[in-house]
Structure formats: structure tokens, C-alpha cells
N, C-alpha and C positions, 0 to 999 in steps of 0.2 A: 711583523704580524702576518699569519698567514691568511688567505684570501679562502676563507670557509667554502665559499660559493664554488670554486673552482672542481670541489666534487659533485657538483650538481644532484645536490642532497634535495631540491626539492624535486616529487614524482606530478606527474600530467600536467605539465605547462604551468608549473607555478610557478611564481617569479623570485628570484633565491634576492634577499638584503644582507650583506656581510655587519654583523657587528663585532665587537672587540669580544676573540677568542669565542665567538658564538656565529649564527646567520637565525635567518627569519623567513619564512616561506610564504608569499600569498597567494590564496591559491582559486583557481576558478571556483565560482561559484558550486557545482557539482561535487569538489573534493575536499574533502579537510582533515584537519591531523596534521604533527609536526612537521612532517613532508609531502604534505597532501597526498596520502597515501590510500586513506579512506574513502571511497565512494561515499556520496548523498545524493542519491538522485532514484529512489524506488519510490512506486506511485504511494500516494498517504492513502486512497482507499475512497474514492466518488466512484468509480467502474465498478472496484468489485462489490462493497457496501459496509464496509470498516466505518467509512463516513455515512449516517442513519440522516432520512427525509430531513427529522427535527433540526441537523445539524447545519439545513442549506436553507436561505433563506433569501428573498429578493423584495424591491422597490415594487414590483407590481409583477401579475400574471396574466395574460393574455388568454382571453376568451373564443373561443368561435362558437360556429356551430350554434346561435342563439344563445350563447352560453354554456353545451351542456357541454364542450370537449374546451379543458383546461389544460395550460402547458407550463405547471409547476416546476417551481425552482429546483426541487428534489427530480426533475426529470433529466436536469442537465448532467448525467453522466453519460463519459466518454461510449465510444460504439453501443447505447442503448438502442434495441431494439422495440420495433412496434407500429403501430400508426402516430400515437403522438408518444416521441421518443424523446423531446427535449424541454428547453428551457424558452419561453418567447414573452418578452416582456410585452405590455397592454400597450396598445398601439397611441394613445394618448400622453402615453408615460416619457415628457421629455428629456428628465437625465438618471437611464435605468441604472442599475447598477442589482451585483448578485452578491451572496458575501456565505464564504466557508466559515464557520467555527470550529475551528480544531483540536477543542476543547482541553488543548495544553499547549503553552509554549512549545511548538516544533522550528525545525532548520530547513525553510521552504526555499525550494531550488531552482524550480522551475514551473513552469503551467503549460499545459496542452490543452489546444480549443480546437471544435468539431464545429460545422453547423449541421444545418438538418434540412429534409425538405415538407414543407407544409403547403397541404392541399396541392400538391405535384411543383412547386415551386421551390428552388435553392433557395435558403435561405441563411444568414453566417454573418459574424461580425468579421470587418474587414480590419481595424485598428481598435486597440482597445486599453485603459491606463489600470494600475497596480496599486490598492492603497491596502495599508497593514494597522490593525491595531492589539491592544493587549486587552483592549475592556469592552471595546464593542459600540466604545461612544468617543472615544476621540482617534482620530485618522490620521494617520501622513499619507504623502504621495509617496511614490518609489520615481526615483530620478534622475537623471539623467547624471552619470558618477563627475562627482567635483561641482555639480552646476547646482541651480535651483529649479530649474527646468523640471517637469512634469516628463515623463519619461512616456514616449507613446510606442503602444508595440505592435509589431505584424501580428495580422489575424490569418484568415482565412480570404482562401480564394473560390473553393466552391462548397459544396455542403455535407462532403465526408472523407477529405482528406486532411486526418489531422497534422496540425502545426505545433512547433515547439518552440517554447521560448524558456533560455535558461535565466536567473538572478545573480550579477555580479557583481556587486556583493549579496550573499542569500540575505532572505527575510527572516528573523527571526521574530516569531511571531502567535498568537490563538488564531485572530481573525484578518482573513484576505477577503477582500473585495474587489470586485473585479468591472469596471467601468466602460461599457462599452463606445467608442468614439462616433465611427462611422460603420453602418450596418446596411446589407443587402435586401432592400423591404425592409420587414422586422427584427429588431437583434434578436437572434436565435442561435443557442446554445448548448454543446455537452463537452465537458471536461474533465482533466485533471489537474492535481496537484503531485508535484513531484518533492523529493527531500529526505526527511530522516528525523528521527529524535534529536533532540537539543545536543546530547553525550554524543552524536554520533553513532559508529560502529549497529549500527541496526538495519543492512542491507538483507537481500533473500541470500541464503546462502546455497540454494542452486537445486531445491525440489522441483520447483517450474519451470527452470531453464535447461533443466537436465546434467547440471554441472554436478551433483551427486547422482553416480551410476545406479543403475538398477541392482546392482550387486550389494551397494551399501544399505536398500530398506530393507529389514525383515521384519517378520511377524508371529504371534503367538499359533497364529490358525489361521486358515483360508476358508473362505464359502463358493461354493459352486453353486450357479441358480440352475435348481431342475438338473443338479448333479451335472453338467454337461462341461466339460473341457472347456470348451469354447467360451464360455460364462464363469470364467473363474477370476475372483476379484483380488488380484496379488496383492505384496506390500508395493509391489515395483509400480503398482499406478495410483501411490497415495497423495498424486503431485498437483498443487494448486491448480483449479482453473481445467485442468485433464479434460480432452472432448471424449466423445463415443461414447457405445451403447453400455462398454465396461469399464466405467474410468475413475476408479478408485478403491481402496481397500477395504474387503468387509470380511468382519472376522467368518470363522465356521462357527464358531459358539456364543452364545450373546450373556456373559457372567464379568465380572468384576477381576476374573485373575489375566483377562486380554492383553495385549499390548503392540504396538507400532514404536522398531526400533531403529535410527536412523545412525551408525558410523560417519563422523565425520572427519574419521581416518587420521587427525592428530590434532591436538587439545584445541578444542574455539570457543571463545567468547559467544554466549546466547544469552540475549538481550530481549526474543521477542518470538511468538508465534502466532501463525494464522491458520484455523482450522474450516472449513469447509464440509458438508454432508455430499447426498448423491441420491442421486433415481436409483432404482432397480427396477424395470421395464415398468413404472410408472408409480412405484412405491416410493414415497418418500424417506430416507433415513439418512441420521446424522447422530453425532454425538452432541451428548447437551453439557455433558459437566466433564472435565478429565483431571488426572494428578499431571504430573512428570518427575519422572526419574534420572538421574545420572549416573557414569560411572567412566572411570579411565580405560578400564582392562575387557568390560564386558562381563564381567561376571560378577562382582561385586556392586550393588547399589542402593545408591541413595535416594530417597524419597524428598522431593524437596520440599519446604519446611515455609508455613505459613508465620514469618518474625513474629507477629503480636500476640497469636495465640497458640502459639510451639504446640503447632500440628500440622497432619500433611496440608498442602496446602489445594485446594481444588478451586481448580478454575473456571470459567463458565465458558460454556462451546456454543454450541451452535443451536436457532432457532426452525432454520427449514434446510432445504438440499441443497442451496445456490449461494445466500449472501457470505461474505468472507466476515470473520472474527477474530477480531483480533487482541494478544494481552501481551501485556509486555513482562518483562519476567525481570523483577527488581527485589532486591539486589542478581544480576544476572547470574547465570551458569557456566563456569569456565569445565569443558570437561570433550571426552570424544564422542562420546557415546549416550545418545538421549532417546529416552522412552516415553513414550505418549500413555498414560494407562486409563484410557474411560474408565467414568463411573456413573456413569448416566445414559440413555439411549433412546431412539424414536426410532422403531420398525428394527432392524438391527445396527449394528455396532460399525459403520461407516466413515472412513475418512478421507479427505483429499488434506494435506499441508505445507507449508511452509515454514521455512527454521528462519529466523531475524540473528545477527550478528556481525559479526567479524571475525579474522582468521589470525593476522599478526595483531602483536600490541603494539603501543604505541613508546 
């Protein structure tokens, strides 16, 4: 019998089990696929706002200020900005706890915690425990692997550098809650949630991170504000999250035959997108509603197709210039070449994006 394992079939540190004429890979929690090959570990969406207020919820909220300055649950996202930027439970509240709904069974991989400072004071949970449910009413702990043990994890050390902790084995799961142990003053909080769809294969595939070149976005039209060189809103800065005063693509013409089209230079699985709007020196615009198209060659495309009511199918965008949106695109798109086509728009035709996928199969 040969020793499977010996070609070291599985990828990032996953631990290869020989069986008869087969192996079995297991793999950190971050990776999975037959040879953990696939990345799980992009943020599920508390930063940018994929995850909505409604979706965050706590044991209690902490009041100052006489009452009038609140430090809702919905505030605990990661680097939020402001004077009250975070999460801080009610100072009477003896065992807080904060809890995600993420309103489908996802592959939660990890969580990053932040604290924050109140009324000029650090404040941050220092340890803190992991419970998962499916319904919202019955819990487990996350623990300690092989024990019964209640798994207690690193927090924070001061009030804005965030920490990470990966799940080994991930969570699969709707609802995390997140229990804080020992806290600096008050538990005080902003985070994330890290992971992937249930299937997998729905990482960024590299608008934000610049891993798809500026050579592969193009576009139907460009606008210039006030006609000026300088203020010209290319396809090449249609990239999630983009800073600056021109950071994203806005057509020249605002009609229904536009489009944003992104090469991704040889066939991938797309699973998933995130669309975002933009300022224009303090106007707001976004797209509200779009199609998407595909096509292998570039010239030839397909409108894709809404299964239940065999038509195109339009998806919902975006409501103001900032929070992130996101739809997952099932049955996915295996194809190179994808087109964004608004059909909807607020001020003109704006977009920042993200493409969700994968590149190999499995």
C-alpha cells in the first residue's frame, strides 16, 4: 500500500491521515477543501455594514451622560469612528454578553476584538468565551478541542490595537455570541467576524487588495468633475473600501446601457459580490439596483438569469455612499469575464466593488 500522505497533498499546515488507497486532510481552521487549499477567513461584514444594526444585539447597553450618550450593540464595529464608537455594556450588567446573527448558516473562522476609549479612558475586554447557536435559543460553549473545558480566549491589551483569534475547528453556525470574561473598567467593544460561506470558495478575489490590476477594470464611460483631469473617476478605482477625494468609478453618462467590467484573466468561480457608492466633493451617489453579466471571450454575453422567474435577474445595490452590500450569486458564475450593469442610481452611476469566489476547483 502506498503512503498517500508522502506527497504531501495537504496545502497550509494541514495534517495529511493515510487511508487505504485514499488520505484525508485536516485542516486549520482558516482553510478548507480537499487539500485545504481554499482560504476561509474574509471579514463577514460588522466594519463595513453587510452585517445591519438589526443584526447585532446585546444583554444590555450602557448609558452616560445622564442617559443621553448610548453605546449600542450596533456600535461595536471594528476601527469605528467617532466620540461614542463602540459597544459598552451597563455597568450593573454582571454576565454581558453581545451576539451576531448571521442570518444563514456561515463557516466562522475567526473574531477580531478592539476596545475603545471612553470619556478619555482605555477601555477593552482582556479575555473573553465563544458560544454558537443555530436558533438563537439554545447555546454551546466553543472548547477547549477534545475537553469539556469552556475555551477562554485573549482579548485585548489596550484600546485600539486590534487582536485576532482564529477557530480550530471553525464554527459553523447563524448566531455567535461573544461573552466577555475579564474587562478593563467596562467591557467595551468593536469587532469582527472572520470566515466564509457554508460551500466555501467565497474569498475577495483581489479588488481591495489590488491583486486584480488596474489594467483588468474597464468601463463603458468615464466622468470628469468640472471636466478636470485631475477628477477623473476611472474603472481602475472601483476598488472596495478606495480612500481619497477620487475613489471610485463613476460613469460619464447616467442611462441603463453602462457598465463596470472586470477580466479575471482565466475561468473563476463567482459566488458573491460587494457593491459600495461614493462622494463626489460631498454629493452622494451609488447604485441602487444592477444586473450582471458574463462571458469567456469578452465579447459575447450572458445576462444572468433570475431561476424562478426566467428573467434577468436584478439585484439590490446600495442604499447611501459608505455601507458595504452584499449578494451572493447562487447558482454561482463560473466564467473570466464579469460585468456589473446598473439599473438604478442616486446622483449618478457610482461604484466601488468587490468580486467573492474562487480560482481552482476543487
Amino acid at each position: 500500500d502506498v503512503n498517500e500522505c508522502e506527497a504531501e497533498p495537504c496545502k497550509n499546515g494541514g495534517i495529511c491521515t493515510d487511508l487505504v488507497a485514499n488520505y484525508s486532510c485536516e485542516c486549520p481552521g482558516e482553510f478548507m477543501g480537499r487539500n485545504c487549499q481554499h482560504r476561509c477567513s474574509g471579514p463577514l461584514g460588522i466594519e463595513g455594514g453587510i452585517v445591519s444594526n438589526q443584526q447585532i444585539t446585546a444583554s444590555s447597553t450602557h448609558r452616560a451622560l445622564f442617559g443621553l450618550q448610548k453605546w449600542y450593540p450596533y456600535y461595536a464595529r471594528l476601527n469605528k469612528k467617532g466620540l461614542v464608537n463602540a459597544w459598552t455594556a451597563a455597568e450593573n450588567d454582571r454576565w454581558p454578553w453581545i451576539q451576531i446573527n448571521l442570518q444563514r448558516k456561515m463557516r466562522v473562522t475567526g473574531v477580531i476584538t478592539q476596545g475603545a476609549k471612553r470619556i478619555g479612558s482605555p477601555e477593552y475586554i482582556k479575555s473573553y468565551k465563544i458560544a454558537y447557536s443555530n436558533d438563537g435559543k439554545s447555546w454551546s460553549m466553543y472548547k477547549v478541542k477534545g475537553t469539556n473545558e469552556d475555551m477562554v480566549f485573549r482579548g485585548n491589551v489596550d484600546n485600539n490595537t486590534p487582536y485576532a483569534n482564529s477557530f480550530t475547528p471553525p464554527i459553523k453556525s447563524q448566531y455567535i455570541r461573544l461573552y466577555p470574561q475579564v474587562c478593563r473598567r467596562h467591557c467595551t467593544l468593536r469587532m469582527e467576524l472572520l470566515g466564509c460561506e457554508l460551500s466555501g470558495c467565497s474569498e475577495p478575489l483581489g479588488m481591495k487588495s489590488g491583486h486584480i490590476q488596474d489594467y483588468q477594470i474597464t468601463a463603458s464611460s468615464v466622468f470628469r468633475t468640472l471636466n478636470m483631469d485631475m477628477f477623473t473617476w476611472e474603472p481602475r478605482k472601483a476598488r472596495l473600501d478606495k480612500q481619497g477625494k477620487v475613489n471610485a468609478w463613476t460613469s460619464g453618462h447616467n442611462d441603463q446601457s453602462q457598465w463596470l467590467q472586470v477580466d479575471l484573466l482565466v475561468p473563476t468561480k463567482v459566488t458573491g459580490i460587494i457593491t459600495q457608492g461614493a462622494k463626489d466633493f460631498g454629493h452622494v451617489q451609488f447604485v441602487g439596483s444592477y444586473k450582471l453579466a458574463y462571458s469567456n471571450d469578452g465579447e459575447h454575453w450572458i445576462i444572468y438569469q433570475d431561476e424562478k422567474q426566467k428573467k434577468d435577474k436584478v439585484f439590490q445595490g446600495n442604499f447611501d455612499n459608505d455601507t458595504h452590500r452584499k449578494n451572493v450569486i447562487d447558482p454561482p458564475i463560473y466564467a473570466r469575464h464579469i460585468r456589473i450593469l446598473p439599473w438604478s442610481w442616486y446622483g449618478r452611476i457610482t461604484l466601488r466593488s468587490e468580486l467573492l469566489g474562487c480560482t481552482e476547483e476543487d
